[in-house]
C-alpha positions, 0 to 999 in steps of 0.5 A: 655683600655688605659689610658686617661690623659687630657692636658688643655692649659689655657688661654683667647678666642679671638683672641685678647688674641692668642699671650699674655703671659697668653695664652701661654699654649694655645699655647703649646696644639695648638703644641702638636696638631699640631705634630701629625696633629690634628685639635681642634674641639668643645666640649659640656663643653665649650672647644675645644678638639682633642683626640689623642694618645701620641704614637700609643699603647700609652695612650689617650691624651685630648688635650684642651682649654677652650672656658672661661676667665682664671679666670673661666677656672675650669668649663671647665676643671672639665667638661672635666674630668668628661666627659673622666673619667679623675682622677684630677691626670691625668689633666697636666694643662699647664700654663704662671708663673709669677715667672720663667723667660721666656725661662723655663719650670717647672713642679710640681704636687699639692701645691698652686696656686702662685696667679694664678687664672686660677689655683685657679679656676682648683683646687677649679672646681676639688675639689683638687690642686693635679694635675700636673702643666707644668709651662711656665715661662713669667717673671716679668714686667719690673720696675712699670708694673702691673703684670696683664698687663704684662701677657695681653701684647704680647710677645715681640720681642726678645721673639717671636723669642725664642718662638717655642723653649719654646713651644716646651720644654713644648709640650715636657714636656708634653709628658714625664710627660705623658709618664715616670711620673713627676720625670723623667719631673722634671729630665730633665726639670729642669735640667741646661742647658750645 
């Protein structure tokens, strides 16, 4: 049997939230699922899922977003693992991060949680923070904003415009890391651009 990873969007249910900074890994799960014509359907752990495979005879890919309010995403995401068989190694977390600008993508697996709750929650919820993290850069708040705020504001206008390139850089590092591994993610992401 091949393989399963679990792939879990964070972000906030309702369409209020869809296109706000914090649901960003939300979106890039809704493009992975969309290449390969996948549609979310509900799930028993308070989650919408497709299951697919990241290639035909490749690994089983998870895809999910939890129905919950990223503060209490780790319920979900833990039921989900547990559901599939899923080792805490083998769950991408795809994330918006404060401290990378927007247009970048970052992957690392374990560490801290940067004061991301969402996160704080998946790693207490797993009982580990050793899982890999594909990190979607949102940037800090312009002069005063709250940074809670900031990540609840849509993009804006000159970002949407650049928004179908980052999701489909993190859909991409998804797939890599899955594929050849976090180093060779890390290799091409975090590479400078030419």
């Amino acid at each position: 049997m091949a393989e399963t990873w679990l792939a879990v969007g964070l972000g906030n249910p309702g369409p209020h939230y869809e296109l706000t900074r914090h649901n960003v890994g939300q979106l890039v799960l809704d493009e992975l699922a969309e290449r390969r014509g996948e549609r979310f359907a509900s799930h028993k752990a308070n989650a919408r899922v497709a299951e697919t495979w990241l290639r035909p005879g490749g690994p089983k890919l998870v895809l999910a977003k939890p129905n919950s309010f990223m503060n209490v995403s780790g319920g979900p995401v833990s039921g989900l693992a547990r559901y599939y068989g899923v080792d805490p190694s083998r769950v991408v977390v795809v994330h918006d991060e404060l401290d990378i600008p927007f247009d970048t993508v970052r992957l690392k697996s374990g560490g801290g949680h940067g004061g991301h709750n969402g996160v704080r929650d998946v790693a207490k919820a797993l009982g580990t923070p050793d899982f890999p993290r594909v990190r979607v850069g949102v940037g800090r708040p312009p002069g005063r904003q709250d940074a809670a705020d900031w990540v609840l504001d849509p993009f804006g206008a000159a970002e949407r415009a650049r928004l179908p390139l980052v999701l489909a850089d993190a859909a991409d590092a998804v797939e890599l890391l899955v594929a050849d591994g976090l180093l060779a993610a890390q290799q091409k992401h975090h590479a400078p651009r030419a």
